[in-house]
C-alpha positions in Angstrom: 3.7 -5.4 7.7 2.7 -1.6 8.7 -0.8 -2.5 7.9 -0.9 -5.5 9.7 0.4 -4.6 12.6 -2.1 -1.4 12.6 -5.2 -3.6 11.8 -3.5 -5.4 15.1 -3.9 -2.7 17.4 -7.6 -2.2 16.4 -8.9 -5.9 16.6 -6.7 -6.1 20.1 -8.2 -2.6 21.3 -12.1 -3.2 20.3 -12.0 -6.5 22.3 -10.5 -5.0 25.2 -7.5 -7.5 25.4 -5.3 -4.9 26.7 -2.9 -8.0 28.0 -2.6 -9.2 24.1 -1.9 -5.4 22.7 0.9 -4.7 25.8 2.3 -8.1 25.0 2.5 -7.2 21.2 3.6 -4.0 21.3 6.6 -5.1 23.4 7.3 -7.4 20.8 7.5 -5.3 18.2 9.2 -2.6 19.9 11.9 -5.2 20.3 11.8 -5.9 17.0 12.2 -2.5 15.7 14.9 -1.1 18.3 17.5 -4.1 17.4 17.2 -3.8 13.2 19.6 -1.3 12.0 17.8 -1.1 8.4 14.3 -0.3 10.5 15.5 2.3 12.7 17.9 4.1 9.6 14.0 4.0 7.5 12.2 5.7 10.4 14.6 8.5 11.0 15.1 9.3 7.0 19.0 9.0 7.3 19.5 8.8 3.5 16.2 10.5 2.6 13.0 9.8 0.8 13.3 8.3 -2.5 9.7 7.9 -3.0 9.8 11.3 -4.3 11.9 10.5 -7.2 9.9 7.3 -8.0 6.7 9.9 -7.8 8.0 11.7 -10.3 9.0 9.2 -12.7 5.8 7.8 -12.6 4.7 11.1 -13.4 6.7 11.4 -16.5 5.0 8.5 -17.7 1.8 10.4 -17.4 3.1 12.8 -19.2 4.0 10.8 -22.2 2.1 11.9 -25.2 0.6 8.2 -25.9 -0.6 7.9 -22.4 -4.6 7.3 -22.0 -6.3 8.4 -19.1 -9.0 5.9 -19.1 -6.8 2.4 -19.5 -3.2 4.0 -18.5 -0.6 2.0 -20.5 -3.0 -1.1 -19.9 -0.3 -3.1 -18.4 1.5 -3.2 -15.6 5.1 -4.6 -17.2 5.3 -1.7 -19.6 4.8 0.8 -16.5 7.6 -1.2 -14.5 10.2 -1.4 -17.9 9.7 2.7 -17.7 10.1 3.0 -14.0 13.3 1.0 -14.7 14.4 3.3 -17.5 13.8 6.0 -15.9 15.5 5.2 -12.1 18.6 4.0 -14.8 18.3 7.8 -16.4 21.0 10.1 -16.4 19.1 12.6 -13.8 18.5 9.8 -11.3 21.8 8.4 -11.3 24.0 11.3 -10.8 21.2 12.5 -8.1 21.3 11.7 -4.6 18.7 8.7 -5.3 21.4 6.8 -7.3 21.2 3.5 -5.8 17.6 3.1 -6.4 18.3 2.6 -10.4 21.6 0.8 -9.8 20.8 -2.7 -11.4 17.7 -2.6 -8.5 14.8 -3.9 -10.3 12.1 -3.8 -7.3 10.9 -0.3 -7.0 7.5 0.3 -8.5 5.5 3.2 -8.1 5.2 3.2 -4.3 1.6 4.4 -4.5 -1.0 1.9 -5.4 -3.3 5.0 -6.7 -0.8 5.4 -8.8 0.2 2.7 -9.8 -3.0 1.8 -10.5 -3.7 4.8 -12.8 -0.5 4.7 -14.6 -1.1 1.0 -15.2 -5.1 0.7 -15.7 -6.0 4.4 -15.9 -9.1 6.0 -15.2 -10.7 2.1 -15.0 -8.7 0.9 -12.7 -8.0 3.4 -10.4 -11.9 3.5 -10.0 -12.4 -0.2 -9.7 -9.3 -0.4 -7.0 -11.2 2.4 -5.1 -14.9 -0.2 -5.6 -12.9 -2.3 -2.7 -13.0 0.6 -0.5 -16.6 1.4 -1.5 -17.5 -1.7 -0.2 -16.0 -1.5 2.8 -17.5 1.8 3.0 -21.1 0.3 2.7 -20.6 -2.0 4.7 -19.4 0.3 7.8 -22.5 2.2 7.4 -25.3 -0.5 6.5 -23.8 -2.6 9.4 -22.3 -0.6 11.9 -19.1 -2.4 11.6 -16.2 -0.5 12.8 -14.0 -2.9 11.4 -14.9 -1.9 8.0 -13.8 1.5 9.2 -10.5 0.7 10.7 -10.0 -1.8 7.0 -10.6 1.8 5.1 -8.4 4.0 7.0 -5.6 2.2 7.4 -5.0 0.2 3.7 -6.1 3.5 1.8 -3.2 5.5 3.9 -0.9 2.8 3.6 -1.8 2.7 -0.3 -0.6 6.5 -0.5 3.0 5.0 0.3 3.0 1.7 -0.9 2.0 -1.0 -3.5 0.4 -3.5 -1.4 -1.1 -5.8 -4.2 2.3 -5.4 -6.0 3.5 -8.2 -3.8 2.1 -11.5 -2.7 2.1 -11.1 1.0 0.5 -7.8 0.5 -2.0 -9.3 -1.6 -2.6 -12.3 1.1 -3.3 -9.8 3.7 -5.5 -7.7 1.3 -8.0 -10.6 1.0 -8.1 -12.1 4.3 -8.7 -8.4 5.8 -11.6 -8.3 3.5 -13.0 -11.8 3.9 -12.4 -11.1 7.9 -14.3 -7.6 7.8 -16.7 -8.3 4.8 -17.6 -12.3 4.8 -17.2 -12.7 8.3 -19.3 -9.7 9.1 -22.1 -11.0 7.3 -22.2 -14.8 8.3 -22.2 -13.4 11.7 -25.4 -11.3 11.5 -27.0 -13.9 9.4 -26.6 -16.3 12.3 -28.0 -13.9 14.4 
């Protein structure tokens, strides 16, 4: 939703529909002051349990059978050990305990990560291709789009595991089709 709404602001603010980004950002500040869970998220009330999940996803790393280049080579093995290890004796009596509490929808919140841990060395490198693309594409076209597409999914990838869900993975496509595809149809019909 973060990225969205961020990728938003940008298209809104590069065609100078100032109208449309007022309009939006009302909206969403509406949104955000009336949902308890929102506001308790942005003020950390109960903390950050990302860094808990970091670090069991580090201890998979760590094992002694891990590879570097193909990671565990799947991603169910990585989520059984991220589930072991939020159900461990050190994260339940910790003041993280809910998050292994019969909860089975934590991953790695870090698609560099998760990516590594999952695919290794191989993956990690073909996830970053995307953003290589994008890259070239900023520079060979002077697309600014491209730009904004970089900076705001590889931030929002140090925090979260976009393709880990299906709307995440929705948006992820049509961002590139709309800043990659789009971009080039256009200058060839120019």
């Amino acid at each position: 939703m973060g990225v969205s709404v961020l990728l938003c602001f940008f298209v809104f603010l590069r065609e100078r529909k100032l109208i449309y980004f007022l309009g939006f950002l009302s909206i969403l500040f509406v949104i955000v002051l009336t949902n308890k869970y929102t506001i308790q998220r942005l003020a950390i009330e109960k903390g950050e349990p990302r860094i808990v999940i970091w670090k069991c996803a580090k201890a998979i790393v760590d094992e002694k059978e891990f590879n570097y280049f193909t990671g565990t080579f799947s991603s169910e093995k990585v989520d059984k050990k991220l589930i072991d290890c939020y159900n461990s004796k050190e994260v339940l009596s910790g003041p993280y305990w809910w998050i292994g509490k019969n909860n089975y929808e934590y991953n790695t919140h870090n698609q560099y990560l998760w990516f590594f841990v999952s695919y290794g060395l191989i993956g990690l490198t073909l996830f970053l291709g995307i953003f290589g693309v994008q890259f070239w594409n900023f520079i060979k076209n002077k697309k600014g789009y491209s730009f904004f597409f970089i900076l705001i999914f590889s931030f929002q990838s140090l925090f979260e595991n976009l393709l880990s869900r299906q709307l995440g993975i929705y948006l992820f496509l049509w961002f590139c089709y709309f800043f990659i595809i789009r971009n080039e149809n256009s200058i060839q019909n120019e």
